[in-house]
Rosetta silent file (secondary structure, phi, psi, omega in degrees, C-alpha in Angstrom):
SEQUENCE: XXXXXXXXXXXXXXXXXXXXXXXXXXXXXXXXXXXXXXXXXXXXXXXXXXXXXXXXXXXXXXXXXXXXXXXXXXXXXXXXXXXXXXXXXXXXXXXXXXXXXXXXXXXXXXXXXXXXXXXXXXXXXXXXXXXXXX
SCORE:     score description
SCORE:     0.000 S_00000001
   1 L     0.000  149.377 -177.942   -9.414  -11.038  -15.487 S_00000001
   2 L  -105.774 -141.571 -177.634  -10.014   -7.329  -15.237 S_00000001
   3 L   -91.127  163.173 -175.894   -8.684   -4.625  -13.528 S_00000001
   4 L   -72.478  140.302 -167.744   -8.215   -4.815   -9.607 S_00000001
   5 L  -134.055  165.151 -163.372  -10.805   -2.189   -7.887 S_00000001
   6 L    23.774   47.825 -177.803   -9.681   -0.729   -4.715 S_00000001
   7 E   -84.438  135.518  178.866   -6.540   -1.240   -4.558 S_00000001
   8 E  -113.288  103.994 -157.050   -3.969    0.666   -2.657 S_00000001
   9 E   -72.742  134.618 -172.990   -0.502    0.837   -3.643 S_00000001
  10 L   -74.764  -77.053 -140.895    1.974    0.160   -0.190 S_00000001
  11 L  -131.594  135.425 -173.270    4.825   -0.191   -1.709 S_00000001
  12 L  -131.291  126.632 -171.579    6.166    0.164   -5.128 S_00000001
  13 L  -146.899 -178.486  166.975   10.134   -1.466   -5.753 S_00000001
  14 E  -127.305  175.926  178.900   12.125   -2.955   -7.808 S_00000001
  15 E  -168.482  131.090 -142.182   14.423   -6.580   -8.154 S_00000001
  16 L   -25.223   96.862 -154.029   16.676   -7.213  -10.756 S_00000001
  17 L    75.851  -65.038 -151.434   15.029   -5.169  -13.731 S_00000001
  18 E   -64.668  132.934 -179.677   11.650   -6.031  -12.551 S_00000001
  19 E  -118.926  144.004  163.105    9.370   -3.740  -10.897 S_00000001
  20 E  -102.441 -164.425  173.526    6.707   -5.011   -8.162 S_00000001
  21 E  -145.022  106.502  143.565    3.722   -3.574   -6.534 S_00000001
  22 E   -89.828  140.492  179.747    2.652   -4.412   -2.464 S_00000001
  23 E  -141.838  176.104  152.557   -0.922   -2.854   -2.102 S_00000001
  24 E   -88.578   82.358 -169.950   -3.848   -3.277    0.203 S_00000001
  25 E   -65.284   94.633  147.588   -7.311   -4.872   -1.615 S_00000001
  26 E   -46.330  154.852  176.982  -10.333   -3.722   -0.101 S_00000001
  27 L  -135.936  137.964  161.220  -13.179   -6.399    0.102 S_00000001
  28 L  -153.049   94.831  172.953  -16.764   -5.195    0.451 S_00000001
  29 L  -102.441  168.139 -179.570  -18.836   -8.131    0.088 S_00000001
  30 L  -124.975  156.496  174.063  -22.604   -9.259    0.169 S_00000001
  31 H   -36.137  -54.396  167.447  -23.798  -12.324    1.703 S_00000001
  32 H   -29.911  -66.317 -161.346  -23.774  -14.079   -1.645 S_00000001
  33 H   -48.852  -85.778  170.584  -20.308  -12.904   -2.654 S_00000001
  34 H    17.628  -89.880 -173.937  -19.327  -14.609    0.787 S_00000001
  35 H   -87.719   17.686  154.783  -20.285  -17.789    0.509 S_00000001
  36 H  -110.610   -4.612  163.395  -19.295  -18.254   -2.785 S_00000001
  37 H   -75.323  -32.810 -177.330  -15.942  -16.684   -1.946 S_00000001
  38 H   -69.534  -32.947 -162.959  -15.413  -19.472    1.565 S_00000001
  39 H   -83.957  -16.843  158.445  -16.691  -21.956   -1.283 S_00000001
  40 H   -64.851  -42.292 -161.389  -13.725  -21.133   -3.245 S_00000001
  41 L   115.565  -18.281 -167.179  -11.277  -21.285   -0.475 S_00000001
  42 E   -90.391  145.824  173.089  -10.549  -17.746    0.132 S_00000001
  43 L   -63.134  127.378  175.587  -10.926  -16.287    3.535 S_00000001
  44 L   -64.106    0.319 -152.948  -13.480  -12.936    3.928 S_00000001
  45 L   -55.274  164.470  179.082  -11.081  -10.675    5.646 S_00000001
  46 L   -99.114    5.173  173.969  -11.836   -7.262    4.886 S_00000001
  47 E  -158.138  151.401  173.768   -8.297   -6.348    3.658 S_00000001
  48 E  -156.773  164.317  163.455   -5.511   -8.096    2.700 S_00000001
  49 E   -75.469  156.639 -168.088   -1.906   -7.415    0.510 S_00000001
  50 E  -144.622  141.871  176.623   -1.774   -8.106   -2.528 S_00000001
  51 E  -139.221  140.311  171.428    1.652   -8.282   -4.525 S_00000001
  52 E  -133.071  170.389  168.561    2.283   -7.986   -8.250 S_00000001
  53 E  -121.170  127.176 -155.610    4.924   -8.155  -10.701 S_00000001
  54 E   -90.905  141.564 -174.455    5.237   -6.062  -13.899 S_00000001
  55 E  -110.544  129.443  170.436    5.944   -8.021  -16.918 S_00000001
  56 L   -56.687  127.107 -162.912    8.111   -5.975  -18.919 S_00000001
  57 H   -70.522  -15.986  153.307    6.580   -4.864  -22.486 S_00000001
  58 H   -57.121  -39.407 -161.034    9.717   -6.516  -24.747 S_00000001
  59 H  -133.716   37.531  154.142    8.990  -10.309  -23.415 S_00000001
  60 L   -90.765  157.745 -153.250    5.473   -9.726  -22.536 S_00000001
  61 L   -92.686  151.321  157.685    3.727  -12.718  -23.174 S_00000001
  62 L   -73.669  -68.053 -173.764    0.797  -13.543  -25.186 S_00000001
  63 L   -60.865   97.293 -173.090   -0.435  -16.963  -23.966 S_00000001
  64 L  -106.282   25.863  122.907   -1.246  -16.029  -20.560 S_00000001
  65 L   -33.996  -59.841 -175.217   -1.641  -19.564  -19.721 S_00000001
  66 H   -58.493  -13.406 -179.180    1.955  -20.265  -19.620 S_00000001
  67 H   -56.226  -40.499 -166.795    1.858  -17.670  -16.334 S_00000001
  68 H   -38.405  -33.259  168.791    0.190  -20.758  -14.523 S_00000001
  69 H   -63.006  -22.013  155.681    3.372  -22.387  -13.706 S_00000001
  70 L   -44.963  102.343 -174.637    4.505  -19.569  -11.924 S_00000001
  71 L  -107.827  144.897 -164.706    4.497  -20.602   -8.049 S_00000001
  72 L  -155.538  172.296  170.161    3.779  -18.218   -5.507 S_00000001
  73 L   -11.784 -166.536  145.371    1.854  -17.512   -2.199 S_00000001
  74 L    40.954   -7.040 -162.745   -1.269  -19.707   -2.376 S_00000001
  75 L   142.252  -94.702 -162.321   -0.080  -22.170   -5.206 S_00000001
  76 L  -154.511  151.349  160.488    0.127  -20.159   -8.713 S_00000001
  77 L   -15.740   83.721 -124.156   -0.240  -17.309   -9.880 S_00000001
  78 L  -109.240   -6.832  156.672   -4.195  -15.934   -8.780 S_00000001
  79 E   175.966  147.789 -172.899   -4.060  -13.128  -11.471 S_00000001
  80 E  -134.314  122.881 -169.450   -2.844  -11.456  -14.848 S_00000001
  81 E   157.118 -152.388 -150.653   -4.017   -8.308  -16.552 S_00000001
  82 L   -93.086  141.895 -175.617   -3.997   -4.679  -15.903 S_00000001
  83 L  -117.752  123.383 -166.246   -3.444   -3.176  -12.170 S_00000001
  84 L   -63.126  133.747  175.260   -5.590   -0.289  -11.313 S_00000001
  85 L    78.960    7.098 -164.692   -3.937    3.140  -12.121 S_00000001
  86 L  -140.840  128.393  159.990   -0.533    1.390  -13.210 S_00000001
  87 L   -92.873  145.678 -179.275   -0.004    0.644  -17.132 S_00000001
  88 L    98.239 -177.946  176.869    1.204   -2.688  -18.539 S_00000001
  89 E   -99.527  118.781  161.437    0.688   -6.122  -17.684 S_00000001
  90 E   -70.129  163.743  164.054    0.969   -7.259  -14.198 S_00000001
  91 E  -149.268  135.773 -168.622    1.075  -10.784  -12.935 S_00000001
  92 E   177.049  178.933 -173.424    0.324  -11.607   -9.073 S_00000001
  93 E  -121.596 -176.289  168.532   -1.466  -12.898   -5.861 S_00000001
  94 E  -137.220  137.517 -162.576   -3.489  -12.352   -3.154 S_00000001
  95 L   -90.440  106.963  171.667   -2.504  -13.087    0.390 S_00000001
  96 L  -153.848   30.447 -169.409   -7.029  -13.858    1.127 S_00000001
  97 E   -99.533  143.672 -165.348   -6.380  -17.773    1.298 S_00000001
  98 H   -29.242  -79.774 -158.326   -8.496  -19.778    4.383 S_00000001
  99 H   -62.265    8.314  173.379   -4.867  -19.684    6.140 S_00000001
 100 H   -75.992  -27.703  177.469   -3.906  -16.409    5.856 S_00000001
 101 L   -30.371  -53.756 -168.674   -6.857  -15.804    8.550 S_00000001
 102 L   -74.914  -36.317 -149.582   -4.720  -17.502   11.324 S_00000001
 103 L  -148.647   66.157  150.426   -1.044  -15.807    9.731 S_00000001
 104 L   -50.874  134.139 -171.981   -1.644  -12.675    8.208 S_00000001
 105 L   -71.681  139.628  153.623    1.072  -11.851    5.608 S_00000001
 106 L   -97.119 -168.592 -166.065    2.679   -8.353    6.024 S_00000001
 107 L   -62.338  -43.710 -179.287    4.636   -6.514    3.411 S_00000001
 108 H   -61.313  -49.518 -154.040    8.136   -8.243    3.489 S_00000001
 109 H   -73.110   -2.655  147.591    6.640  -11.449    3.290 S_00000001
 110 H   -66.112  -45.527 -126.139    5.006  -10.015    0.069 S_00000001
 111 H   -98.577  -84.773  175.902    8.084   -8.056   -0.920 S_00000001
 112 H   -17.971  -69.632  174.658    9.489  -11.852   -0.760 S_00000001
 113 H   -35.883  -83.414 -135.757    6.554  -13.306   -2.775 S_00000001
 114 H   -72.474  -54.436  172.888    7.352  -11.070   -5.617 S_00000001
 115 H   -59.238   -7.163   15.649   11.168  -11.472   -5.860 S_00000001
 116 H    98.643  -82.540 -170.727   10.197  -15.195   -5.730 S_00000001
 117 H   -82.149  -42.939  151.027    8.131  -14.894   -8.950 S_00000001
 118 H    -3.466  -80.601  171.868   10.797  -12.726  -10.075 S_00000001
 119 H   -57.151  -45.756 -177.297   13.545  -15.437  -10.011 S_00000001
 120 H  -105.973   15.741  172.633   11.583  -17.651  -12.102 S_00000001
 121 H   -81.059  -36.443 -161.203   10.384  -15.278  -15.068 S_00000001
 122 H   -82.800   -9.444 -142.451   14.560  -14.904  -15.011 S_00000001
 123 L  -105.538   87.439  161.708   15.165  -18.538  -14.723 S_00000001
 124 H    -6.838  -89.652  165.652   16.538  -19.577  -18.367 S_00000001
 125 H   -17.098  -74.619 -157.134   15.214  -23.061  -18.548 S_00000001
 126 H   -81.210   -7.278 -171.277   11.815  -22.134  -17.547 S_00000001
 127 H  -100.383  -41.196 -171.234   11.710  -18.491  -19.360 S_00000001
 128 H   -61.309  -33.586 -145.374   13.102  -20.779  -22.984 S_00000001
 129 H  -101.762  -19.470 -166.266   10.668  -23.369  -22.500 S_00000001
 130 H   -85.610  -54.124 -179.685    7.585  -21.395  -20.971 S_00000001
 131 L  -131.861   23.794  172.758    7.590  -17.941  -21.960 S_00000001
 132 L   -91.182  119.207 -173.784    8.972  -17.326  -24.860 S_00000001
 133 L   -79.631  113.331  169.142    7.305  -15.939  -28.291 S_00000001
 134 L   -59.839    0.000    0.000    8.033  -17.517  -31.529 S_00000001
């Protein structure tokens, strides 16, 4: 995945060690992008929050598979890589899913989202068996 384009950082915080990111994503789509974004599931809005989490550079992970297990907003985790204008590896969602249309998220309930994903990078069990580099 690459880097995130228009993003606008909200809110920048922290939760035990961990720093997040709330932002705003512009969307400027073309008819195409459209219908293959609704074909996907995701909603067109023309903005939405976006929340990430910084994976710290001692336990960041190589196999960025194992992120998938990570549950959050929408499911799992919707993307991992580099966050524009920010250094290091992020991990994170996007509130753009069909129901978000009806219930736009604001910022706490992002804020939430992140400490959330938080809890289970810290979560023993699942950080020995998950994320850990031999």
């Amino acid at each position: 995945m690459g880097l995130v384009i228009n993003y606008k950082l909200e809110t920048e915080g922290s939760f035990r060690g961990y720093t997040y990111n709330v932002g705003t994503f512009q969307g400027d789509y073309s008819q195409e992008e459209i219908d293959i974004i609704k074909l996907c599931g995701l909603s067109t809005l023309t903005s939405w929050l976006v929340g990430f989490v910084k994976i710290p550079e001692a336990t960041c992970y190589r196999d960025l598979e194992k992120y998938n297990n990570i549950i959050c907003h929408g499911g799992t985790i919707s993307y991992k890589g580099q966050v524009e204008s920010q250094s290091g590896f992020w991990i994170g969602f996007y509130c753009n899913h069909l129901q978000d249309r009806a219930n736009k998220k604001d910022e706490k309930f992002v804020i939430s989202e992140c400490e959330m994903i938080i809890m289970q990078l810290l979560d023993k069990d699942n950080f020995d068996n998950l994320y850990r580099i031999n």
